[in-house]
N, C-alpha and C positions, 0 to 999 in steps of 0.2 A: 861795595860799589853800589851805588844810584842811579837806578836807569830813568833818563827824565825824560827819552825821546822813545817814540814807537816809529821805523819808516814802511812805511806800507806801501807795496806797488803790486805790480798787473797786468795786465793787457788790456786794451780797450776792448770792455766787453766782458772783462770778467767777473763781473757785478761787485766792483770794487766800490764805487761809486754810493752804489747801493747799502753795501754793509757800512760802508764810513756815517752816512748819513743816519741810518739806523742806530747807529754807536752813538751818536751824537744828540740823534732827539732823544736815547733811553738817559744818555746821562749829563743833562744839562750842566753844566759849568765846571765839567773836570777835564774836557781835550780841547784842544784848539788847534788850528794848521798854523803856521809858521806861514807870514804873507812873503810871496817871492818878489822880487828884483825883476824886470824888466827895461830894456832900452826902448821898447815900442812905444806909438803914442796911445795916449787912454784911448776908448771906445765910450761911446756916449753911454753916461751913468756910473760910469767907473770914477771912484773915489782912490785921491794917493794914498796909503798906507791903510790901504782897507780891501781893494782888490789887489794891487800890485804897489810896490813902491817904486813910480815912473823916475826915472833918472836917465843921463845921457850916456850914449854909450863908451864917451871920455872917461866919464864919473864912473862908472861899472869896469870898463878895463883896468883901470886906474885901481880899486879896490880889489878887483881877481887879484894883483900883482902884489899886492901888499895881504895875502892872505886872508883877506876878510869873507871870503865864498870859501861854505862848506858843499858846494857843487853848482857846475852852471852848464848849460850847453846853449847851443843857439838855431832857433827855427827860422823858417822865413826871412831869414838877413835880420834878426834878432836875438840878442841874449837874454836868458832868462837862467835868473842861478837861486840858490839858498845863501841866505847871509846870517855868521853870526851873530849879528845883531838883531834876528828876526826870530833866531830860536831864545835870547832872552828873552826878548820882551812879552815872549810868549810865557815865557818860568815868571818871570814879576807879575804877570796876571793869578799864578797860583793853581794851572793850570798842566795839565801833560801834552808835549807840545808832538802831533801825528804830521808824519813830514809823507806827501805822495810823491811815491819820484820812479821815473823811468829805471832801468838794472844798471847804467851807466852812470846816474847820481847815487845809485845803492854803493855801486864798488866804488867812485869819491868819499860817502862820508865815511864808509870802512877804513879808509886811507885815516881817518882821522881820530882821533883821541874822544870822541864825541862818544859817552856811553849811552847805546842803542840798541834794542832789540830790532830784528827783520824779522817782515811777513811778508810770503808772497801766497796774492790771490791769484789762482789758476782757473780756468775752465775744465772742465771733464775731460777733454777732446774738443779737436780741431774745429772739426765738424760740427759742433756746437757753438762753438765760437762763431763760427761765420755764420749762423743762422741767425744766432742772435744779434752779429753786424747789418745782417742781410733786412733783418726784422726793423732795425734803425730807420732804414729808407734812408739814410744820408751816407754813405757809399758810395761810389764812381765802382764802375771794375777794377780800373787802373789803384786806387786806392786802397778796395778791399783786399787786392792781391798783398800792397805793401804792407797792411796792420797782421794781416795773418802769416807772410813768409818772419817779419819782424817778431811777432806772437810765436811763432815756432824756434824759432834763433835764441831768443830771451830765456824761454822756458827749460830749452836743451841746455843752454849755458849755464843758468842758475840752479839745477838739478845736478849735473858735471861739479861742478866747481860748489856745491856745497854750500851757499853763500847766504840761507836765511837759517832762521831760528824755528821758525814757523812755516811752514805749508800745505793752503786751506785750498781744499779742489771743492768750488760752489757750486757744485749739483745740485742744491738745494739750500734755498737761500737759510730758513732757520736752522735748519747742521750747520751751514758754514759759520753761520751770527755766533749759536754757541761757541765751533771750535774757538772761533776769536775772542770774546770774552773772557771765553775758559785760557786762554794764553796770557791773555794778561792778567786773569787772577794769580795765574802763577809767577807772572815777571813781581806783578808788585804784592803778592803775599795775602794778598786781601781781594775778597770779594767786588768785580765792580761797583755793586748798589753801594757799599760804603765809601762816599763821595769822599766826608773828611779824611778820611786814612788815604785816600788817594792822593789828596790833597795836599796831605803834608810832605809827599813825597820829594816836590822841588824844592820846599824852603831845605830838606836835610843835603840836597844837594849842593846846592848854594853854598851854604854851612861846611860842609866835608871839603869843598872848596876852600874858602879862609882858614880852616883849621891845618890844609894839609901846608901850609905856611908857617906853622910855630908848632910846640911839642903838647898840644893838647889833643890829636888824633886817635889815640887810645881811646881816653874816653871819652869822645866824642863815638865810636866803634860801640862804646859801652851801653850807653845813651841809648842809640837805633835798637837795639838789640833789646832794651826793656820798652821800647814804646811801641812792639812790635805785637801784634796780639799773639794773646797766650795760646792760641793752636797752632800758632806757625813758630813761638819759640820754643813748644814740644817737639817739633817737628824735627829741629834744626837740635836740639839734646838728642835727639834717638837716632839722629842720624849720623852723629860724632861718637855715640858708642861703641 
């Protein structure tokens, strides 16, 4: 199996933000998000399929119904989802495509055939959390109470019910950077720095895809397995002994 997707999610606040951005300036042109689906109208300087892809909320009910959303919910008397077509076109750029999504589009794409690794960024504690809200200045009371009862709700759920791969408490932003990294050394077998070996991860997916259509999936199985560097196919011998 080919993992081409990472979903990362968090609490507002738990320096999600922060490590995504960090992930991204250390490794230029190997992750990308996946642009979401909104019914809203733009905001001045917002470009279609570059901040959101604006469409009408006919158009987006219309596609929820015919399965094309790998998750959506709706703010403000608006919908905003993930669509299959936005986690292609992220794999044709050649890229691994990081989806950020509330615990609610987590257990959606789980519902789905979509092979993905979970991370969830935590805070330390509550109590940190709201400091760090509090530290914002863009908080109401009425507000900060809802991100923190919600932050408290999310974290007991997702802890209970087992539901990530990964769980990174960012006490400290370079531990948490590493834990992350070091996760996806492991999902994809290979070091981040090495771009190309990352790289070639979606085109084998792609590939494992049209093969798994005719009787050449064997060795195609064959194939992955020698283009695999030679410490992780030690790895994967001593581990079958």
């Amino acid at each position: 199996m080919v993992i081409n997707v990472i979903v990362i999610s968090g609490p507002s606040g738990s320096g999600k933000s922060t490590l995504l951005k960090k992930l991204f300036d250390e490794h230029p042109g190997t992750f990308a998000f996946s642009v979401s689906h909104t019914t809203r109208s733009p905001r001045p300087g917002e470009k279609d399929g570059v901040d959101y892809y604006f469409v009408s909320r006919e158009d987006m009910e219309a596609a929820i119904r015919r399965g094309e959303f790998l998750e959506y919910a709706e703010f403000g008397g608006n919908l905003y989802g993930t669509s299959l077509m936005a986690i292609k076109n992220v794999q044709k750029t050649n890229k691994i495509c990081i989806l950020d999504l509330e615990l609610k589009g987590v257990k959606s794409v789980m519902k789905t055939n979509l092979q993905a690794r979970f991370v969830l960024i935590k805070p330390p504690s509550l109590d940190v959390l709201e400091q760090r809200l509090r530290d914002r200045g863009t908080e109401t009371t009425q507000s900060l109470s809802r991100r923190l009862e919600r932050a408290a709700r999310d974290i007991e759920e997702a802890s209970v019910q087992q539901l990530f791969d990964c769980i990174i408490v960012n006490d400290d932003l370079q531990v948490a950077y590493a834990q992350l990294t070091e996760f996806l050394k492991q999902v994809f077998a290979v070091d981040c720095k090495f771009t190309p070996w990352l790289n070639l991860y979606p085109y084998l997916y792609s590939l494992e895809n049209h093969l798994n259509t005719c009787s050449y999936l064997p060795y195609f199985n064959i194939l992955c397995i020698c283009l695999l560097p030679e410490d992780f196919r030690n790895h994967l011998t001593s581990d079958s002994l």
